[in-house]
C-alpha positions in Angstrom: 137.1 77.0 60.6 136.4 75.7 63.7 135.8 79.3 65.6 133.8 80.4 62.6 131.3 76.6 62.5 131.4 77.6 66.1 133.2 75.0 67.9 135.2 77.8 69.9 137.8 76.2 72.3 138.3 78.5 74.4 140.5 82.1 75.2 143.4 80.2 73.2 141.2 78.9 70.1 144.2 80.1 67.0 146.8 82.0 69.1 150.4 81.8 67.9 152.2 80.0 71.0 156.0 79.0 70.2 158.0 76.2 71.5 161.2 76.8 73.5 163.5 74.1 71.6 163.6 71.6 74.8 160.3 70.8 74.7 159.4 67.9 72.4 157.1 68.2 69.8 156.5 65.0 67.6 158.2 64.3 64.3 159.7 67.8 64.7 163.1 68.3 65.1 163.8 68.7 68.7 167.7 70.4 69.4 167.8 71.6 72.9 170.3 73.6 71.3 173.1 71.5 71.0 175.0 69.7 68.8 174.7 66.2 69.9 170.8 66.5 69.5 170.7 68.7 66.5 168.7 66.0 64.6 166.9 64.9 67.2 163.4 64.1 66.4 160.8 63.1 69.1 158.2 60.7 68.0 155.7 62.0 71.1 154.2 65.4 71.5 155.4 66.9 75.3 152.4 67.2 77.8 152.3 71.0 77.3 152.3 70.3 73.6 149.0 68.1 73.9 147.4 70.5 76.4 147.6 73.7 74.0 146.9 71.7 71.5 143.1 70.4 73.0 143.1 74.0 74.0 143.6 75.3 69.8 146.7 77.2 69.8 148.9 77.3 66.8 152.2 76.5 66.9 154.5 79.2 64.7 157.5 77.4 65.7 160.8 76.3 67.8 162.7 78.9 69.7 166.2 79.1 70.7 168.2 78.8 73.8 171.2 78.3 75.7 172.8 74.7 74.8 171.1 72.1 77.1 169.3 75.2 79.1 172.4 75.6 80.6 173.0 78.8 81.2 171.9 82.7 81.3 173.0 84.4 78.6 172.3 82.5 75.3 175.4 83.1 73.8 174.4 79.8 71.7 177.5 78.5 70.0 175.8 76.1 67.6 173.1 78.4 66.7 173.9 82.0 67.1 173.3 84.4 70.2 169.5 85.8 70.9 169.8 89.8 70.5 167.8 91.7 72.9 165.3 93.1 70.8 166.2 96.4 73.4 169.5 96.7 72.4 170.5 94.0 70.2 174.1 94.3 71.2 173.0 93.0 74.5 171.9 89.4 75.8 168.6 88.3 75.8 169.0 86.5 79.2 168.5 82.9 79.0 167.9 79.9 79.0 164.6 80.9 77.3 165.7 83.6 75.4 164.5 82.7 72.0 161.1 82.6 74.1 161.6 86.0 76.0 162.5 87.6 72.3 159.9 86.1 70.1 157.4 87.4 72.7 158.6 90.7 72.8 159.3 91.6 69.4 155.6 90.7 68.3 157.0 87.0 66.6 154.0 84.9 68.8 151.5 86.3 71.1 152.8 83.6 73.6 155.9 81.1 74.3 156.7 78.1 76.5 159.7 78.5 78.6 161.6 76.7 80.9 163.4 77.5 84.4 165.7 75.7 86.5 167.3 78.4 88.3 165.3 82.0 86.7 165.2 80.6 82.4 161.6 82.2 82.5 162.0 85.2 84.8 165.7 86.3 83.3 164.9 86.4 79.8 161.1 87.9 81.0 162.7 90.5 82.9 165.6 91.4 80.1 162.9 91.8 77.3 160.4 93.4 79.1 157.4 90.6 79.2 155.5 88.8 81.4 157.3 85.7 82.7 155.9 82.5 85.3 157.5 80.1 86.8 154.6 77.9 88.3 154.7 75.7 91.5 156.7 73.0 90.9 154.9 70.1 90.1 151.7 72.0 89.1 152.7 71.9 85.3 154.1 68.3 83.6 157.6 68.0 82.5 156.7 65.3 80.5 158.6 65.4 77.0 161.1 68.0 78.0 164.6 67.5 78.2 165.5 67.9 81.7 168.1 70.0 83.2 168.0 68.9 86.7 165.2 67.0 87.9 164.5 68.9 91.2 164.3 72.3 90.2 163.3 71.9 86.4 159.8 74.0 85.7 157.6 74.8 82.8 156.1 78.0 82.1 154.3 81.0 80.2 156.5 84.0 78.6 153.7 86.2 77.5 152.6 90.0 76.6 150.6 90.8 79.4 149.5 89.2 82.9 145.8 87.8 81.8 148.0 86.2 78.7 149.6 84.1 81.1 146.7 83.4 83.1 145.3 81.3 80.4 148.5 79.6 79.5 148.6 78.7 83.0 145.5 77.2 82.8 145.3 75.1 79.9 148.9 73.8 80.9 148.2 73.3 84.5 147.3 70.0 86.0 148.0 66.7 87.3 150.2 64.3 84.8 151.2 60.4 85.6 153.5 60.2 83.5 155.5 62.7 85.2 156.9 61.9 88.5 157.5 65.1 89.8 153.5 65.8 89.0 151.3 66.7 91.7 148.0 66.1 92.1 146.8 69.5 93.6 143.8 71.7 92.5 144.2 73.9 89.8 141.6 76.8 89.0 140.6 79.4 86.8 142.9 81.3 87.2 142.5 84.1 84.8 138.9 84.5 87.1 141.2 85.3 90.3 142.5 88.5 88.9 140.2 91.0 90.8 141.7 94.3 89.9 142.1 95.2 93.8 145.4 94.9 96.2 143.6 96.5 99.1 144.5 95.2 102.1 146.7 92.6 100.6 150.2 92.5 102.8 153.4 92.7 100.6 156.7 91.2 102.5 159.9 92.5 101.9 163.4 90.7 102.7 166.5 93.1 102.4 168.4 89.9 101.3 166.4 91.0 97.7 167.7 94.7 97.8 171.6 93.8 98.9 173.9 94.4 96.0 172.0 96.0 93.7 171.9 98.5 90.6 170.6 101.5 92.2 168.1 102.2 88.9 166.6 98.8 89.5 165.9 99.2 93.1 164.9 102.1 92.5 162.3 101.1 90.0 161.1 98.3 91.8 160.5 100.2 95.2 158.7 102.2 93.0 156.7 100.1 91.7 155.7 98.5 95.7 155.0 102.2 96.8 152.4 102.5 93.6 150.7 99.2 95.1 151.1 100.7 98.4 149.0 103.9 97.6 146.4 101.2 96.5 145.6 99.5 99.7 148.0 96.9 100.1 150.2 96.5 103.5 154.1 96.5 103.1 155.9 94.6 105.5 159.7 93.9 106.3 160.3 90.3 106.9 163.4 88.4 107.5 164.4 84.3 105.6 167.8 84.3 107.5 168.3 80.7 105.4 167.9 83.2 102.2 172.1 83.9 102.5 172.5 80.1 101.4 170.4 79.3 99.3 172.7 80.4 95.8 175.2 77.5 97.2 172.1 75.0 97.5 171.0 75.9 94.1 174.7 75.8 92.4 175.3 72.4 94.3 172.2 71.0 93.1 171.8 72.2 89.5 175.8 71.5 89.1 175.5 67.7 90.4 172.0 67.1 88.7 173.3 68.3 85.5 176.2 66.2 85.5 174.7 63.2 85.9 172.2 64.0 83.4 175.0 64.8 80.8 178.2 62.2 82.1 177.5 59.6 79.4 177.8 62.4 76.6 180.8 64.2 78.7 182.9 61.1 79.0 182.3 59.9 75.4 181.7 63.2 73.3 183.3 65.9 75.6 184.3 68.1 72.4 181.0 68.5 71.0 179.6 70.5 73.9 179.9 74.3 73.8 183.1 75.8 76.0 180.7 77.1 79.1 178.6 74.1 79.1 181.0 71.7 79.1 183.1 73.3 81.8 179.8 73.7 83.8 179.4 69.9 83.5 182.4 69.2 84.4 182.5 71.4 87.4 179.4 69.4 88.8 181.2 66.0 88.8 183.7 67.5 91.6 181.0 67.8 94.5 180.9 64.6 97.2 177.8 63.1 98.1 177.8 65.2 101.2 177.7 68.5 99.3 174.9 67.3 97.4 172.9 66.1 100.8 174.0 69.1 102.6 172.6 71.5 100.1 169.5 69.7 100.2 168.9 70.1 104.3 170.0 74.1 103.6 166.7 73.4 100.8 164.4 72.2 102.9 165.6 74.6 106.1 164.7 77.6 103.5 161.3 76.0 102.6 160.1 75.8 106.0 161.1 79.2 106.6 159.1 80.7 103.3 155.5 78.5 104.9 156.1 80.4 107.7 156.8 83.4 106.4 153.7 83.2 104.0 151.7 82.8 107.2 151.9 86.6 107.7 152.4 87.8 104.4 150.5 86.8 100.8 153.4 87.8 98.5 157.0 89.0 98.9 158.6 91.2 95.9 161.2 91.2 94.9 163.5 92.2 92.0 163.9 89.6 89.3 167.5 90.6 88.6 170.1 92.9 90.3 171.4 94.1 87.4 171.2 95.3 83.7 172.4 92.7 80.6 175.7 92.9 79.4 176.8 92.9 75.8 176.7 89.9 73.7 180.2 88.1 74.5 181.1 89.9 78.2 181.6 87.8 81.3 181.4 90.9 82.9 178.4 93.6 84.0 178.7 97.0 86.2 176.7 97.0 89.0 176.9 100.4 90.3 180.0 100.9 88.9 181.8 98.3 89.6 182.7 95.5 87.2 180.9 92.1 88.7 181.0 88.5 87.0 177.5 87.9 85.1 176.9 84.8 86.4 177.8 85.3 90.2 174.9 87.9 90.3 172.4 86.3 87.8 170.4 83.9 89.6 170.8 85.2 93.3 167.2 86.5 93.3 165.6 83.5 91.3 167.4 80.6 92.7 165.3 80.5 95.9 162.3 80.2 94.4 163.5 77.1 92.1 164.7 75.5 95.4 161.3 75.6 97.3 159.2 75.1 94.1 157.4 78.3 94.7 155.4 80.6 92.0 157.1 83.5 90.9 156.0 85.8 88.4 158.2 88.9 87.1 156.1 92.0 85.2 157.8 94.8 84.1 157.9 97.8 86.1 160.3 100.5 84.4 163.2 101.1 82.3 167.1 102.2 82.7 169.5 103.3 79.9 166.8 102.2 78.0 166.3 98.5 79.0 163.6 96.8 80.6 163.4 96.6 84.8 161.8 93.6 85.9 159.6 92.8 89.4 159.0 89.1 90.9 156.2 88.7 92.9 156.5 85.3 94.6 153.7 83.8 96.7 152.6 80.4 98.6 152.6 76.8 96.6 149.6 76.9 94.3 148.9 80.3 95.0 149.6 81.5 91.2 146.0 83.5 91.3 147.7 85.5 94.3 150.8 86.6 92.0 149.1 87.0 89.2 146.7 89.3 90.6 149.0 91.5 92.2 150.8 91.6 88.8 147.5 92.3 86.9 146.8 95.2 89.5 150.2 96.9 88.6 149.8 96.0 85.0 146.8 97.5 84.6 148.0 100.8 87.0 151.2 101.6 84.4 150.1 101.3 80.7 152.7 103.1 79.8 155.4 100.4 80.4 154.1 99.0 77.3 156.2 99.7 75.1 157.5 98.4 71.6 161.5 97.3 71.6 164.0 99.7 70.5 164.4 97.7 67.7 160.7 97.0 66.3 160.8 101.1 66.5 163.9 102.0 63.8 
């Protein structure tokens, strides 16, 4: 009624945007996918809640995801695993997977999703959407359950690149009651995607193409040689701090965690799924040192990035190195050869939760069938940089849109 009287809000104004089930919405019941909050009921809307709210989105909903966000896969045990609307045999990818799916499969034009170590950009690249994990402290945390403080993010999961420009920028901005909130200028952002990459210089780090499944670097080198042919300037560049950072991220998320969740582990141990609660109690082990030391190898990696964003204006990368395994398997091949899930799942999207930098990952091809994903990463508050270059290869490849195997039978 309010379109049609004329009071038109904006690019938002009665879009579907569902609610990744951490993120508090009042009077609604709030789960984070557990058990010990599966009645949970909020009596304040999150920040992003209010945001798309002024902005006149609908709300279709709460969306699934790994217990606590913890984890990749969201193998839920309290709810039920997220199918990958792909192959629905295989993992979504997680934390956000209800978000990633819903997306996909046409259940909400846009989602809300969270990452603290890739929770966007896994699920994003798994299902074949648009996924973006902001600069940290660009978007308020307030009214979602945290993970771990330091590397926690909000974020858009949407159908296309311009979608998640105006997410971004309804979401975006500074918030006092969030203490990781920073006060920095946002923009239009949807305005800084110029449909031109000419002259725009692309960095690649081999640390992103080690160790990984040949149809995905193939795919994603690819994808960089199509931008290539379109002006912009690929360069090799070298983050020799880049080879410690999945330590630094494990340390941190483990011990932050913890001591989110150590009143809960010590008096309700039992109600916490089997891979959660073993992942808690794996982050009480490290010292005080570990923690500290993983935070110099943090702040060693971000000064390397500044400087390397001094030459370049984005780097790509793969989101993952590999392809999702079946619902229930610890195990993936990676060119053949049978490699732990979660040793491989975060390698490429850790970094970039460590230094707080924007990352967006756009699908850029398929193998066997699934979705390949490509993050573009660029300077702090640089999202219209990202964005554009994804919009550019977007726009380039039509025919990677494409409907899940399973909206087609």
């Amino acid at each position: 009624m309010e379109i049609l009287s004329g009071n038109y809000r904006g690019p938002l104004h009665g879009i579907p945007v569902a609610i990744k089930d951490n993120i508090y919405f009042a009077n609604e019941t709030t789960t984070m996918g557990s058990k010990i909050h599966r009645h949970f009921q909020p009596s304040y809307h999150a920040t992003v809640v209010e945001k798309l709210s002024e902005a006149g989105a609908v709300f279709p909903g709460k969306l699934n995801l790994h217990e606590y966000a913890w984890g990749a896969t969201n193998n839920n045990p309290h709810f039920g695993p997220v199918r990958n609307p792909w192959d629905t045999e295989r993992i979504s990818g997680g934390s956000s997977g209800g978000s990633g799916v819903a997306t996909a499969a046409h259940m909400t034009i846009a989602s809300l999703g969270t990452d603290t170590g890739g929770s966007i950009r896994i699920p994003s690249s798994f299902c074949g959407i648009v996924g973006l994990k902001p600069t940290h402290g660009l978007v308020s945390k307030y009214g979602c359950f945290p993970l771990a403080w330091s590397l926690d993010h909000i974020g858009p999961m949407t159908k296309t690149v311009e979608d998640a420009a105006y997410v971004l920028e309804a979401i975006a901005g500074y918030d006092p009651k969030d203490p990781t909130s920073i006060d920095a200028p946002t923009a239009r952002y949807s305005t800084q995607l110029t449909e031109s990459v000419k002259g725009v210089k692309i960095g690649i780090e081999p640390y992103f193409f080690d160790n990984v499944d040949a149809e995905v670097e193939k795919a994603v080198k690819n994808a960089i040689s199509s931008l290539e042919r379109e002006g912009a300037i690929v360069e090799t560049v070298r983050i020799p701090t880049l080879q410690y950072a999945q330590y630094a991220e494990m340390i941190t998320i483990i011990s932050e965690a913890s001591a989110i969740h150590h009143h809960n582990l010590v008096e309700r141990e039992e109600d916490f799924g089997d891979d959660v609660r073993f992942l808690l109690k794996l982050g009480e082990i490290p010292s005080a040192v570990d923690y500290l030391q993983a935070q110099q190898i943090r702040l060693k990696l971000d000064r390397e990035f500044k400087e390397i964003f001094d030459k370049v204006d984005v780097i790509i990368t793969p989101t993952l190195p590999l392809l999702p395994p079946k619902i229930g398997q610890d195990t993936v091949l990676l060119n053949g050869k049978e490699v732990n899930f979660l040793d491989h799942i975060i390698r490429f999207t850790g970094p970039f939760n460590l230094t707080g930098l924007p990352a967006v990952t756009v699908p850029c091809g398929f193998a066997q069938g699934l979705p390949i994903g490509m993050q573009i990463v660029g300077p702090a508050f640089q999202e219209g940089k990202i964005l554009n270059v994804a919009d550019v290869f977007e726009k380039l490849h039509p025919e990677l849109k494409q409907n899940p195997i399973a909206l087609k039978q």
